[in-house]
C-alpha positions in Angstrom: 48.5 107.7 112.3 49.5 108.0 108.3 48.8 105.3 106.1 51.0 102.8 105.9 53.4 104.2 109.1 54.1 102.0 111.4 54.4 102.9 115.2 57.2 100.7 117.2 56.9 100.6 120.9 59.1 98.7 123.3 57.3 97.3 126.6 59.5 96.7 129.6 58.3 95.4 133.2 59.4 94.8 136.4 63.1 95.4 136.1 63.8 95.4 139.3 66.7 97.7 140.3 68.0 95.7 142.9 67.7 92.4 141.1 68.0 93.3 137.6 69.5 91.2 135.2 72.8 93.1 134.5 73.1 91.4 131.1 69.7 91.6 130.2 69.5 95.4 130.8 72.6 96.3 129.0 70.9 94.3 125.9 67.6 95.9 126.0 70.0 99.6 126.2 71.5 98.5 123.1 68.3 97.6 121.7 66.5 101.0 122.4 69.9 102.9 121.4 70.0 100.9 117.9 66.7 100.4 117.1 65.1 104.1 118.6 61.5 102.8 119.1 59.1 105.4 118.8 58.3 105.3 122.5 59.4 103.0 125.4 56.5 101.9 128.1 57.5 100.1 131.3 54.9 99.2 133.3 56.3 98.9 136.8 58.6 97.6 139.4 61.2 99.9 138.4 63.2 98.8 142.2 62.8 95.8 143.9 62.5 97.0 147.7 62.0 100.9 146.3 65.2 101.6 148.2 66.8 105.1 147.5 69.6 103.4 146.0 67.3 101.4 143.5 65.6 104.3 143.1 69.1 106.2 142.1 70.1 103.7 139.7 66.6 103.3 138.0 66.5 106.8 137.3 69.5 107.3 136.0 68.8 104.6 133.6 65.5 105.7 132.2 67.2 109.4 131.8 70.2 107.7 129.7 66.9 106.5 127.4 67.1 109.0 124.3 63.3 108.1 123.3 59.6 109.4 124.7 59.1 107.2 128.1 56.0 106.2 130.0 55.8 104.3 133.2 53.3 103.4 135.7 54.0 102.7 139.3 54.1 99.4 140.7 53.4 97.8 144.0 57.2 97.3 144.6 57.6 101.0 143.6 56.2 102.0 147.1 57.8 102.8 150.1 58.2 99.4 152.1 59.6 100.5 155.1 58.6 104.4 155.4 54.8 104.0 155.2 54.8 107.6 156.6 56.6 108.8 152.9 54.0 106.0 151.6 51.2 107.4 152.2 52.4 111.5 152.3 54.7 111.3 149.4 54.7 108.2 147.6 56.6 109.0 144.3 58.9 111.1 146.2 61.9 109.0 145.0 61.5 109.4 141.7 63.8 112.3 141.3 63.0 114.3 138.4 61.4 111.9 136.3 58.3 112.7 137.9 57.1 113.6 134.5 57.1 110.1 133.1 54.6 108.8 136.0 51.7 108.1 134.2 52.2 109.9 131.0 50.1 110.0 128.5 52.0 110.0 124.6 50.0 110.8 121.8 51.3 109.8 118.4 49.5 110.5 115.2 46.5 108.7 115.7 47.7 106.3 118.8 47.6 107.4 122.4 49.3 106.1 125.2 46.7 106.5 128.3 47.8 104.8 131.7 45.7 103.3 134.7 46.6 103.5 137.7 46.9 99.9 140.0 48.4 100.4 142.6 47.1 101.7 146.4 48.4 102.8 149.4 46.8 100.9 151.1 44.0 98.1 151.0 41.3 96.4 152.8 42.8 93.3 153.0 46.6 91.9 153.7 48.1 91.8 150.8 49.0 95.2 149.3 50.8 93.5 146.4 47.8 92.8 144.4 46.2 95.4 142.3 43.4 97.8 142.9 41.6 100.1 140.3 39.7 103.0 142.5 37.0 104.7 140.5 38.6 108.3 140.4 41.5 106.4 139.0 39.5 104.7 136.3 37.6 107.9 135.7 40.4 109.8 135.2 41.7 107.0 132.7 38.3 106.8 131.0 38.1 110.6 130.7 41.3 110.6 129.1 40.4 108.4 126.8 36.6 110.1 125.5 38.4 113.5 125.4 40.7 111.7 122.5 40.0 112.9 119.0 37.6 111.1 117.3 39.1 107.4 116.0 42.2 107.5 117.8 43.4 104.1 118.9 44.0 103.8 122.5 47.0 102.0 124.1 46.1 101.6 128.0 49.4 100.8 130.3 48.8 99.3 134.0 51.0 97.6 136.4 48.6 94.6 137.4 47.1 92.7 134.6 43.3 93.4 134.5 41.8 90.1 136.1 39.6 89.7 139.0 40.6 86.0 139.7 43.4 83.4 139.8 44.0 80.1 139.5 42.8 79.9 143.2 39.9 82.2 142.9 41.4 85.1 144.7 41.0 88.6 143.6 44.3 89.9 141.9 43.1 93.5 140.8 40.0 94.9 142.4 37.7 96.1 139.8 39.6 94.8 136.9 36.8 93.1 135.4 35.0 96.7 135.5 37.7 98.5 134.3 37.7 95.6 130.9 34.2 96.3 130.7 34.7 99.9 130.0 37.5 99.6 128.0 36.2 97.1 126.1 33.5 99.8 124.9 36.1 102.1 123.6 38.4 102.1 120.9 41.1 100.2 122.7 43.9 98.0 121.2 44.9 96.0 124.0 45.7 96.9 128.1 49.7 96.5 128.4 50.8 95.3 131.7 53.4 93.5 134.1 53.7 92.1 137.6 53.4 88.1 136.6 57.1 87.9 135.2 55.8 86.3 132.2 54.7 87.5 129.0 51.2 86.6 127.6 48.8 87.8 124.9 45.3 87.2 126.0 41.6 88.0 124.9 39.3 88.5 127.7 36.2 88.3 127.2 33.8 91.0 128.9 29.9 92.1 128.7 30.7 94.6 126.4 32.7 93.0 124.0 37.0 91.4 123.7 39.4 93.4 125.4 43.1 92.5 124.2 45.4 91.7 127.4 49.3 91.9 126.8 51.9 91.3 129.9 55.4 91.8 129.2 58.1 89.3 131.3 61.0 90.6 133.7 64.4 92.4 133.3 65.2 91.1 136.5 66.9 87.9 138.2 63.4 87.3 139.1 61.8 85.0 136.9 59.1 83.4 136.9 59.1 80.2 134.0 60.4 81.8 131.3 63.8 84.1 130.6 64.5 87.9 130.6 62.3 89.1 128.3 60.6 92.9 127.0 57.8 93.1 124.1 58.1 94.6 120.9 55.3 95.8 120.2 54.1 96.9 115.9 51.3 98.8 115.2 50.0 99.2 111.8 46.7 99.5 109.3 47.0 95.5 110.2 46.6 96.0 113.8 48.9 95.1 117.1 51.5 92.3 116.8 53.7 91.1 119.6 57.3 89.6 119.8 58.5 88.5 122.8 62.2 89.4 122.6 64.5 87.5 125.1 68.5 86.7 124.9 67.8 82.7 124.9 66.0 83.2 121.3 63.4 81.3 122.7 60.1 81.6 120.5 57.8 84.3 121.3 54.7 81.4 121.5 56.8 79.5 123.8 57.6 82.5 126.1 53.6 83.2 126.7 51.5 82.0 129.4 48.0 81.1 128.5 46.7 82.4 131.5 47.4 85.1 134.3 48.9 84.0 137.6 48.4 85.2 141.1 51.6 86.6 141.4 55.2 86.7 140.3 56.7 83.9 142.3 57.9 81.1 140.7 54.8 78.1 139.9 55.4 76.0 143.0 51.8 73.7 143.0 50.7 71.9 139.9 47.7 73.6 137.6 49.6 76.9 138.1 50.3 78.6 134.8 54.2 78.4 133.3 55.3 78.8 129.6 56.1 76.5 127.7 59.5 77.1 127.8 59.0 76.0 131.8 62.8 78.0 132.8 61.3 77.7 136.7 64.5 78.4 138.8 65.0 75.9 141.1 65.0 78.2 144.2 64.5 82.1 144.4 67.5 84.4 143.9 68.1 86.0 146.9 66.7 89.4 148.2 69.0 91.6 150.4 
């Protein structure tokens, strides 16, 4: 990157076709249109049941998007009720944005690498929780080392990179593996979803700090705090984060200070909300 050039990116999550917030998508279109980040990254949970039709409008959407786009895959982004297209041709709705899957965007001296979460399937019940294989993290990692010398590294998942949560369950199999490695390379921060809420995190590992930033939902779907994306600035400085939201509600007030099991709404006490605490009385319904 040149001296003194700043690179904007804008991180969406879990929109949610199917649920999305209609105002809060036409805001963040207006935002991308206006402002013309350098690159838009949406890690996941494009649809909400990946139905064709959520499939249909989320690509549309994303091709109406007149900047470079990434996106990662996330759980809700597989085949729910076809587990013979899940497990044959997973990505098959996509519809010519396969390209964008994964993506990696290099921009003068900043790279854009993503890691993969998600899994067909699992050894245990829940398939909505994230798992890192190893050929996935290779494949990340490799990515990464073959990276001219002093590039700064950007990595984009769906699940946030933590092994436990506030119960003590695993949320993302070998994410505190996947840290450890990353946290030996020349890595910014790991952007990431699922949770609903934003955060911006340090997690400690072995091998040194790795930064942890979770953008909030685009959908009806929230979790404690309002419809939010991240703008994200990166500079000589470093990384800095804005939680953008329609409520102009203060980016410190949107985060979480700690990563939840899952995106549902906090519904036991000790379970971690922002300080804004916008925790829908009941869940918006899912047809």
């Amino acid at each position: 990157m040149k001296a003194g050039k700043a690179v904007k990116l804008f991180h969406l999550s879990d929109i949610h076709f199917g649920l999305a917030d209609p105002a809060a998508l036409s805001w963040v279109e207006r935002c991308i249109e206006t402002e013309a980040p350098d690159v838009v990254a949406i890690t996941g949970d494009l649809t909400m049941r990946a139905r064709h039709r959520e499939f249909d409008a989320a690509c549309r959407w994303i091709k109406g998007l007149q900047v470079p786009v990434t996106m990662e895959i996330g759980n809700h982004d597989m085949p729910y009720f076809n587990l013979i297209e899940r497990f044959t041709r997973p990505y098959r709705r996509f519809r010519g944005i396969e390209a964008l899957i994964e993506r990696e965007i290099v921009l003068d001296g900043i790279a854009i690498v993503p890691l993969k979460t998600t899994a067909r399937a699992q050894w245990r019940l829940n398939w909505s929780k994230g798992c890192i294989t190893r050929p996935a993290l290779r494949k990340t990692l490799d990515a990464i080392d073959a990276l001219p010398a002093g590039t700064r590294v950007i990595v984009t998942a769906h699940h946030p990179l933590v092994e436990a949560g506030t119960d003590g369950t695993a949320l993302t199999h070998r994410g505190g593996l996947a840290l450890r490695e990353l946290a030996g390379r020349n890595v910014l921060a790991v952007l990431t979803g699922h949770v609903h809420d934003p955060f911006d995190l340090i997690e400690q590992t072995a091998a040194g700090p790795v930064r942890m930033i979770g953008a909030g939902t685009l959908s009806q779907r929230i979790r404690s705090s309002p419809p939010s994306f991240n703008e994200i600035t990166i500079d000589d400085a470093g990384v800095s984060v804005t939680a953008r939201n329609l409520a102009d509600v203060a980016t410190a007030d949107m985060q979480i200070d700690d990563v939840p099991e899952d995106a549902m709404p906090p519904r036991r006490p000790g379970e971690p909300v922002a300080p804004v605490r916008a925790v829908p009385p009941v869940d918006p319904p899912v047809h």
